[in-house]
N, C-alpha and C positions, 0 to 999 in steps of 0.2 A: 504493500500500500504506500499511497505520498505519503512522506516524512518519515518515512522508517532509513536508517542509515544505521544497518547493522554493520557490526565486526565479525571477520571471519578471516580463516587461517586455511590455509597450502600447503599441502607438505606432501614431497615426491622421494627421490630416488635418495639413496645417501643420507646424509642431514637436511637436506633440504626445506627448509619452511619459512614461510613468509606470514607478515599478518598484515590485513588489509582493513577496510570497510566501503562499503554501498557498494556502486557501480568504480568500477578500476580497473587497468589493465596493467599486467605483470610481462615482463620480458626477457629475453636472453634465459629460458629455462632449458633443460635437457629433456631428452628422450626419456618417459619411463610413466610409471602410472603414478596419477596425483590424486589425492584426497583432500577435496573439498569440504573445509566443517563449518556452518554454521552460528557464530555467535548468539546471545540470548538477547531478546528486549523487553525488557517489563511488560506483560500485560499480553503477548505475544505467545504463540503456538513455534516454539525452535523447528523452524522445517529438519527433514534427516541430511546425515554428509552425502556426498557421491562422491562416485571415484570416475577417473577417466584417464586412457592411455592419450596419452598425448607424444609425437613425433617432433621433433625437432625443426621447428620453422612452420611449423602447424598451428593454427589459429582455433584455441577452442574456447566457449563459453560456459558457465557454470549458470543458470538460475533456480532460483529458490524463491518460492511464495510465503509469509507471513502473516499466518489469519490471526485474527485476535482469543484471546484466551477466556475461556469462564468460569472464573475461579469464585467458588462462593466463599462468600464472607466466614473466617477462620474464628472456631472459638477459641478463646483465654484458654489453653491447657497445662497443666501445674505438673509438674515432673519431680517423682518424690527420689531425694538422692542423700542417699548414704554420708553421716559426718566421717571425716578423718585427720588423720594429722598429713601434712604435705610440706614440704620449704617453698617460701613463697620470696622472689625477686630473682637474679640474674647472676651468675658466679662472671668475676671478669675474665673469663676467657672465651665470655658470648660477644664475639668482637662488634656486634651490635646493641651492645646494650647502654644501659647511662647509667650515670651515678648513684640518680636515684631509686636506682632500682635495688642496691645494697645497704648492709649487707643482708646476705641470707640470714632469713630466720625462720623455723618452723612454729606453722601452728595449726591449732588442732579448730576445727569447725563441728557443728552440732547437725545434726540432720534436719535438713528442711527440703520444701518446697520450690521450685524455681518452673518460670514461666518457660515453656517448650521453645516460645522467640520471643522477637523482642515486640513488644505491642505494636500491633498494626493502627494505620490509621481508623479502619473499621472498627476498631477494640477505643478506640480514644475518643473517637466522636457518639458511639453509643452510652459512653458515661458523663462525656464532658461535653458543656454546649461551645466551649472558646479554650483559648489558654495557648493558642498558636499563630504564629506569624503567617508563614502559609503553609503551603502540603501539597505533594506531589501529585495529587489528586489519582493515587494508584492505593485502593481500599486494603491489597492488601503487603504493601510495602510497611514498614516500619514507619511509624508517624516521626515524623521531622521538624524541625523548629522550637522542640519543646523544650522549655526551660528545667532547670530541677525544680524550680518551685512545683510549675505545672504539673510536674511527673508524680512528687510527691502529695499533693491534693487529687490528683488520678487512684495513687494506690488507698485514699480515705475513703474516698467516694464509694470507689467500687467496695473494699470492707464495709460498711455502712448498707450495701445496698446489699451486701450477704452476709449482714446479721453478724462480722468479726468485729473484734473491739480495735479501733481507727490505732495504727503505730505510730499515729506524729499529734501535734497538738502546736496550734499556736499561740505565741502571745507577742504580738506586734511584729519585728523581724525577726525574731527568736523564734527558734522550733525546737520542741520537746519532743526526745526520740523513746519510746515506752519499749524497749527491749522485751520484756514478756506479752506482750501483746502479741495475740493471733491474728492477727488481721494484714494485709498485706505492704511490702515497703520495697524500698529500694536496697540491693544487694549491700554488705560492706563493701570497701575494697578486697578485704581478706577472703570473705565468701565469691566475689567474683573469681579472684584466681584460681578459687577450689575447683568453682563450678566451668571455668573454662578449661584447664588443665585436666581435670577428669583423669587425674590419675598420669599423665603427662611429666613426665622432668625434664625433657626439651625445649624447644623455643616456641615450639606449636604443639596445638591437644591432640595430632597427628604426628608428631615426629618431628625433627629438626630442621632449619632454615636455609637455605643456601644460597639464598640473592640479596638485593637491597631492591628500593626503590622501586619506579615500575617497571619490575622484571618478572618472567617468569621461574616460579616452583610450584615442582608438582604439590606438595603436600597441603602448599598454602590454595592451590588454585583448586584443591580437590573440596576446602571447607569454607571459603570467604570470597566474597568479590570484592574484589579491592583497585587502586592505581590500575592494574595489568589490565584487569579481564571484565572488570564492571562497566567499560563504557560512560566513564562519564556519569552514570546516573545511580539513585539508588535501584533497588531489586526489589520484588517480590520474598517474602520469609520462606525458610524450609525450601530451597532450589538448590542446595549447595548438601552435602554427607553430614550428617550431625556427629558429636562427637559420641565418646564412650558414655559421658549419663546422658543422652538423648535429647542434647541441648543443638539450636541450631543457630549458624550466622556469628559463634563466639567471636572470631578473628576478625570481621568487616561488615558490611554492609552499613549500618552504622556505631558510632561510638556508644558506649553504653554510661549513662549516671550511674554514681557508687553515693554513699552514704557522707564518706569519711570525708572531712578537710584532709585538703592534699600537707603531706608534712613528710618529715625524711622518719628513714625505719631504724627502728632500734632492734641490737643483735638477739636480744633476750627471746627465748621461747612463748607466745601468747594461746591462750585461750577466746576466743569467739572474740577480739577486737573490735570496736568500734571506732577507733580514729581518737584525735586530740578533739578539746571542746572546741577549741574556735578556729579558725582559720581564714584564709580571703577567698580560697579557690577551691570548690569540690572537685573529688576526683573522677575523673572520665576514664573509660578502658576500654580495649578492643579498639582497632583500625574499623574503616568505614570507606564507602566504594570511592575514596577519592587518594584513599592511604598507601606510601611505599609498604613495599612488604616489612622491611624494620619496625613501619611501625603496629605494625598487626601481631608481634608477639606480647604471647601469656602476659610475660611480665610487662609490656611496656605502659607507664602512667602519664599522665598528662593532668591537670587541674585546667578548671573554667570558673568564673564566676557564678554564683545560684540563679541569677535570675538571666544569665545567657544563652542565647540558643542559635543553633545553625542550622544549616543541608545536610550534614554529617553526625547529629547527633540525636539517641532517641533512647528508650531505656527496657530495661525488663524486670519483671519483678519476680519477687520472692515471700513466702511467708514463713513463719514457724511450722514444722510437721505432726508438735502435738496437737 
């Protein structure tokens, strides 16, 4: 259809591959047979790859149709996952990591709850009537633009509309975080890396890293869209291999809100963590479809202001499992 400018990839004889998008012409190739694949576009039906022998000095064409997709509206599903103990930051011989990602320190986490993805816009606008700049107007992509305030008045609402006792509470710019509350919240930093990591000691909840930037890897390009392969835009949830506790889009699609003011770690061993009292910048985690692959590993942190929002950022929630 107009205005579809997909990416898609070549690859023939030897090492040979190429990556393209829309209508393009490729040259100077060899004799041998090539395989045409496809790129994805939100909202979109991925036509299949073909192959084709192609002759040397031979003119061939590859096309493919893109019908639209009918994806019904995705509910909230709550993923119950096992507490453990894990080391949570980066040893420095991840010659991709930073500073503040040390040093290591293990800690043990309690068993809870965590949302399958990360909330759709379908899931955001059935609880909340505003609290967003705009939206990719793709139902069921990750909602975007949303602030931590917003995120966190998201996980009240919907506790309150199922009867759980609300986990935050305001008083003016202060927020009151009720740790034993059942009701739902935004992940720690600490439980995010549990839940991303899933048992992982590499750089990814798949295995380890071996590009920067936007390059490709397979392991990364197997669980995230990111810089490489996302095209520019965000994704549809769940289109990518979820990890070992059946969590999806951990490494990209978008950034995820954490609970914690961002602050440096200390060596000592913790129990269930929740960050310093105050800080300037909440922590964000996870790369997002605009991210190098550095920065889409486990460990990597970033802080944002609480009432910030972007194209790149969106969140998921969790609750307690009693």
């Amino acid at each position: 259809p107009d205005g579809v400018n997909a990416s898609w990839g070549l690859s023939g004889p030897g090492e040979y591959y190429y990556q393209g998008s829309g209508d393009q012409f490729v040259y100077d190739i060899n004799s041998g047979e090539y395989l045409f694949t496809p790129g994805d576009v939100p909202g979109m039906v991925t036509p299949n790859p073909q192959t084709a022998w192609v002759d040397g000095g031979e003119s061939k064409q590859f096309t493919v149709t893109y019908t639209e997709q009918e994806i019904a509206p995705r509910d909230i599903t709550m993923v119950a996952v096992d507490g453990g103990t894990f080391e949570m930051g980066s040893p420095e011989s991840d010659v991709y990591s930073d500073t503040n990602e040390r040093p290591q320190h293990m800690v043990t986490i309690s068993s809870l709850l965590a949302s399958e993805t990360e909330i759709t816009e379908f899931q955001f606008f059935e609880i909340m009537s505003g609290g967003l700049e705009e939206f990719s107007g793709c139902m069921d992509c990750p909602v975007i633009t949303v602030s931590f305030l917003s995120a966190i008045q998201f996980c009240n609402a919907l506790s309150i509309i199922e009867g759980l006792e609300p986990a935050y509470d305001f008083y003016g710019e202060e927020i009151q975080f009720f740790t034993e509350a059942n009701g739902y919240r935004l992940p720690t930093e600490s439980e995010w890396e549990y839940l991303c990591r899933a048992g992982s000691e590499l750089a990814l909840t798949n295995g380890d890293l071996s590009v920067c930037c936007d390059q490709y890897d397979e392991n990364l390009d197997a669980v995230a869209w990111y810089g490489y392969n996302a095209g520019e835009t965000v994704h549809a949830v769940a289109m990518k291999e979820a990890n070992a506790f059946g969590l999806y889009d951990v490494h990209g699609n978008v950034r995820e809100w954490c609970w914690d003011w961002l602050a440096d770690y200390s060596a000592g061993a913790l129990t269930d963590p929740t960050g310093p009292e105050t800080g300037s910048n909440k922590v964000v985690r996870g790369g997002s479809w605009n991210s190098g692959a550095n920065l889409c590993r486990s460990a990597k942190r970033i802080g944002m202001g609480p009432g910030w929002s972007d194209f790149e950022t969106g969140f998921r929630i969790v609750r307690s499992s009693n």
